[in-house]
C-alpha positions, -999 to 999 in steps of 0.1 A, spaced: -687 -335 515 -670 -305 536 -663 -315 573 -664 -290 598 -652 -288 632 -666 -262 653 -642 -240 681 -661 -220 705 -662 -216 740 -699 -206 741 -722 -238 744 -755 -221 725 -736 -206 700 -716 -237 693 -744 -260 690 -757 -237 669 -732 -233 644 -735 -272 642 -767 -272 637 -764 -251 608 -734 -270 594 -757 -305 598 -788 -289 579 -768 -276 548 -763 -302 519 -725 -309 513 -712 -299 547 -715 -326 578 -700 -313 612 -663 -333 623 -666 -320 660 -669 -293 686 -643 -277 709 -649 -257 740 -615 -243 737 -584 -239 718 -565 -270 731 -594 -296 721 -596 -278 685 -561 -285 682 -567 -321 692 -596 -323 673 -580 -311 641 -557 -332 643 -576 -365 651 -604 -359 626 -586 -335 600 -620 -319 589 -618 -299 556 -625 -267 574 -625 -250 614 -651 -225 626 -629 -209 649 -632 -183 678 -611 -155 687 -611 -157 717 -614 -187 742 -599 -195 780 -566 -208 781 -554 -214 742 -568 -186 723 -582 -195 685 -553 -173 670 -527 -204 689 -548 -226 677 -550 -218 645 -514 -217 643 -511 -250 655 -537 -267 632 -519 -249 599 -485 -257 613 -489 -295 617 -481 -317 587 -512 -337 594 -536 -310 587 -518 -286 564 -549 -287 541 -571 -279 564 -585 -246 564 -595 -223 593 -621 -199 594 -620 -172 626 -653 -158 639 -654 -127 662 -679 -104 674 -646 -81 680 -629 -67 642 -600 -55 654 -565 -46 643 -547 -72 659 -573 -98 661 -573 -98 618 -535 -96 614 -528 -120 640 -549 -145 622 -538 -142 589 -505 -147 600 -514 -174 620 -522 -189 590 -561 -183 589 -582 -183 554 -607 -164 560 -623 -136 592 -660 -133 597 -678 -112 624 -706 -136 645 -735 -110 636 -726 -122 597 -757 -139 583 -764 -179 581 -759 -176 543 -734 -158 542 -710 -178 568 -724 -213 547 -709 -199 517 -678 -187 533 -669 -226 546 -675 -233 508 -654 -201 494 -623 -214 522 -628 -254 515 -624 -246 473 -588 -227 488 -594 -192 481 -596 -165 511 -626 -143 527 -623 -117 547 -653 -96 556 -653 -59 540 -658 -41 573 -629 -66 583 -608 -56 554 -609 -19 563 -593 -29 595 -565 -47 581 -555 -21 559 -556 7 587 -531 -18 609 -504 -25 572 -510 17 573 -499 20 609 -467 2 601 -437 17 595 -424 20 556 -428 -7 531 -396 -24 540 -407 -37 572 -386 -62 590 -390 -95 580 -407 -86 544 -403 -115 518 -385 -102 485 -401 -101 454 -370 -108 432 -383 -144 418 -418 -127 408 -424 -118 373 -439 -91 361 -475 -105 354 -469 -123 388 -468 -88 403 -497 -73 387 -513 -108 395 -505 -106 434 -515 -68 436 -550 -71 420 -556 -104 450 -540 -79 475 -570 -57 468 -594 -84 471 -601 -97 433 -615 -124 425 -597 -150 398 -624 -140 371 -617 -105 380 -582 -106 376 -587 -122 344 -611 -95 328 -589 -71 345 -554 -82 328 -573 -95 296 -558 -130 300 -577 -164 301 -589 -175 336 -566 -207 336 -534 -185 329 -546 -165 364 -552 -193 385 -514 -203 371 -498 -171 386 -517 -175 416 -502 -210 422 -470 -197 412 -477 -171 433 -483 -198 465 -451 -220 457 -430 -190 457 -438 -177 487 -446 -208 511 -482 -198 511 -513 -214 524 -540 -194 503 -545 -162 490 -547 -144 525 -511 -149 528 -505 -137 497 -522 -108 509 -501 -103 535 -467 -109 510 -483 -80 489 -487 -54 516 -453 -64 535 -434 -63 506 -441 -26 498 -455 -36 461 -491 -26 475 -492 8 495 -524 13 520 -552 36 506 -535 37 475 -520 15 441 -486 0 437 -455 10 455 -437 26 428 -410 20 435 -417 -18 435 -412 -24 395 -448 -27 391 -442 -40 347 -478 -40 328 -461 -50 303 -449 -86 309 -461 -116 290 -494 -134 306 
């Protein structure tokens, strides 16, 4: 069963969402929150599985919050899910680097947002395409790919590279697999290789390692001057 605890400052759209949670079989709803202070409470007193969380609320906003929730020990496997009506620049990358899994827009369909909480509780990212577009326009708007505070890739491997470049632009595991010929078990190894190395929640932050790192340039393929090796053992 997938607990969810729902953040949002609008009463209709809150009971709502938990409403929807209730009726779907395999999720059950772990609370609501008006704002971002009683999500963080919340979290940490029920520690659901995953948090429908709003942008933007009075007082602590859902991008502190989230921080909060993915920076406490007591709910560092809980995963957070933002909704927004707004998709902007500094609404996505704030998120992600608050520690958020996935970013969904609140016109995105019932369906759709049930099987993102399933796609974020099984620990793999989602970030809405028109969402995605965004967050590559703001890495584009950044100066160089040595930006201050990039992690360095020396303790990657070569597969590990061409492993975190092909989830930078949004592969799935089977993907990657068929992409690289390799099985789907030796992918998901990389990717966990991948998370230990860098200190990473999920595969948005390794994302973020990819495009702050220079190995993945904006609009195009690898940095090239990044080492990008096709030729390293699987």
């Amino acid at each position: 069963m997938i607990r969810v605890l729902v953040a949002d400052d609008q009463a209709l759209l809150r009971g709502s969402l938990r409403l929807l949670v209730e009726a779907e079989p395999g999720l059950a709803p772990a609370g609501e929150a008006a704002d971002g202070d009683e999500a963080v409470r919340l979290a940490l007193d029920t520690r659901p599985d995953v948090v429908l969380m709003d942008v933007r609320m009075p007082g602590t906003d859902g991008i502190e919050a989230t921080r909060r929730i993915c920076s406490a020990p007591g709910t560092a496997a809980t995963r957070v899910l933002m909704l927004t009506m707004f998709d902007l620049d500094e609404y996505v990358y704030g998120a992600l680097r608050a520690g958020a899994s996935g970013f969904l827009l609140k016109d995105t369909p019932p369906a759709e947002l049930l099987s993102a909480v399933r796609v974020v509780a099984a620990g793999d990212a989602l970030i809405a395409p028109a969402v995605t577009r965004r967050l590559i326009a703001e890495f584009a708007a950044r100066p160089g790919p040595a930006r201050p505070g990039a992690t360095g890739l020396g303790s990657v491997t070569g597969r590990e590279r061409e492993v975190l470049e092909l989830v930078a632009r949004g592969l799935s595991n089977g993907e990657i697999a068929r992409r690289l010929f390799v099985g789907l078990s030796t992918v998901k190894t990389h990717v966990s290789h991948l998370l230990g190395k860098f200190g990473a929640r999920d595969r948005a932050q390794l994302v973020i390692v990819a495009y702050e790192s220079g190995l993945v340039v904006p609009g195009g393929g690898p940095d090239p001057g990044a080492q990008f090796s096709r030729g390293s053992s699987g």
